[in-house]
C-alpha positions as CSV (number, residue, x, y, z in Angstrom):
1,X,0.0,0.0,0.0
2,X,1.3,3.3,-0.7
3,X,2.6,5.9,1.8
4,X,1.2,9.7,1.1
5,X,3.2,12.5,3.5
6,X,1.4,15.4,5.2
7,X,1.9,18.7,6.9
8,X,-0.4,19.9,9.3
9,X,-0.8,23.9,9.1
10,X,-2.2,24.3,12.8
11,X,1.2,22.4,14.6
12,X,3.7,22.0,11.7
13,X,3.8,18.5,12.6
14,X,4.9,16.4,9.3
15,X,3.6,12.8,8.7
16,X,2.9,9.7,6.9
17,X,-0.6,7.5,6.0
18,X,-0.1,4.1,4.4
19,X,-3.5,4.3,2.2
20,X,-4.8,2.9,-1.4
21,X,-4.5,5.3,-4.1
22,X,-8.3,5.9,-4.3
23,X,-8.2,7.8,-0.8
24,X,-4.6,9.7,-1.7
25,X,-6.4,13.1,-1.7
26,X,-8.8,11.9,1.0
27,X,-8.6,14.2,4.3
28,X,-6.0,13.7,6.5
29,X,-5.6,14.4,10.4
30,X,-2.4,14.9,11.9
31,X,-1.3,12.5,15.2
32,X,-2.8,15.8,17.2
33,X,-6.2,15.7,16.1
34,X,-5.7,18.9,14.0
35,X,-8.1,18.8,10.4
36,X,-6.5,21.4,8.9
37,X,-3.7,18.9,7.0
38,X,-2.3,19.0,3.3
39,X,-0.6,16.4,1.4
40,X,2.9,16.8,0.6
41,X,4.3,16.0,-3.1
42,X,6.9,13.5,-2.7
43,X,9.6,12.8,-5.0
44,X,11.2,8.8,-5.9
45,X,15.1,8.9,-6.5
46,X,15.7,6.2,-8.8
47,X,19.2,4.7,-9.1
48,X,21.2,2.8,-11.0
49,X,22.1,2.4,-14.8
50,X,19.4,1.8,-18.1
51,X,21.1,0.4,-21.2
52,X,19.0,1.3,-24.6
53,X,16.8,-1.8,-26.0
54,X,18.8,-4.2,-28.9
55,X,17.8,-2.6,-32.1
56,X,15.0,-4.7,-34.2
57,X,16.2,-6.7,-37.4
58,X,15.3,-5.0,-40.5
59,X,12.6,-6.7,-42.7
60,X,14.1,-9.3,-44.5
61,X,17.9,-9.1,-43.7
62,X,18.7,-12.4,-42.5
63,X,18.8,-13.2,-38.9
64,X,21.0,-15.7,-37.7
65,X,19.0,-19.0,-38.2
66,X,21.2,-21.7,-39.0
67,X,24.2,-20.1,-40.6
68,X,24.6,-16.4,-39.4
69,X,22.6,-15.1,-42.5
70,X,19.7,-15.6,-44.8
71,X,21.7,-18.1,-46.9
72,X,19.9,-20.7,-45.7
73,X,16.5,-21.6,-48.1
């Protein structure tokens, strides 16, 4: 289940509500009891490398098969 962040603007107080996606923009009260909340954007650091997809073979330029190359028949 996804975790949404919140800031309440009557203490400050900053914090976190595992709920489904459906209620993401439901209200929220802070841990004090306080209504008057708002929901935080959050941002995801992704790491790590990407390498680019192998290209497609070209229409009808041999691909391998047997010998290496569209001599086969």
């Amino acid at each position: 289940m996804p975790r949404y962040e919140y800031r309440c603007r009557t203490c400050g107080d900053t914090f976190e509500l595992s709920r489904p996606m459906a209620e993401s923009s439901a209200p929220a009260n802070c841990p004090q009891g306080h209504d008057d909340t708002v929901k935080l954007l959050s941002t995801v650091a992704v790491g790590g490398t990407a390498s680019a997809p192998a290209p497609a073979p070209k229409a009808g330029g041999g691909g391998g098969g047997c010998c290496g190359g569209g001599c086969c028949g």
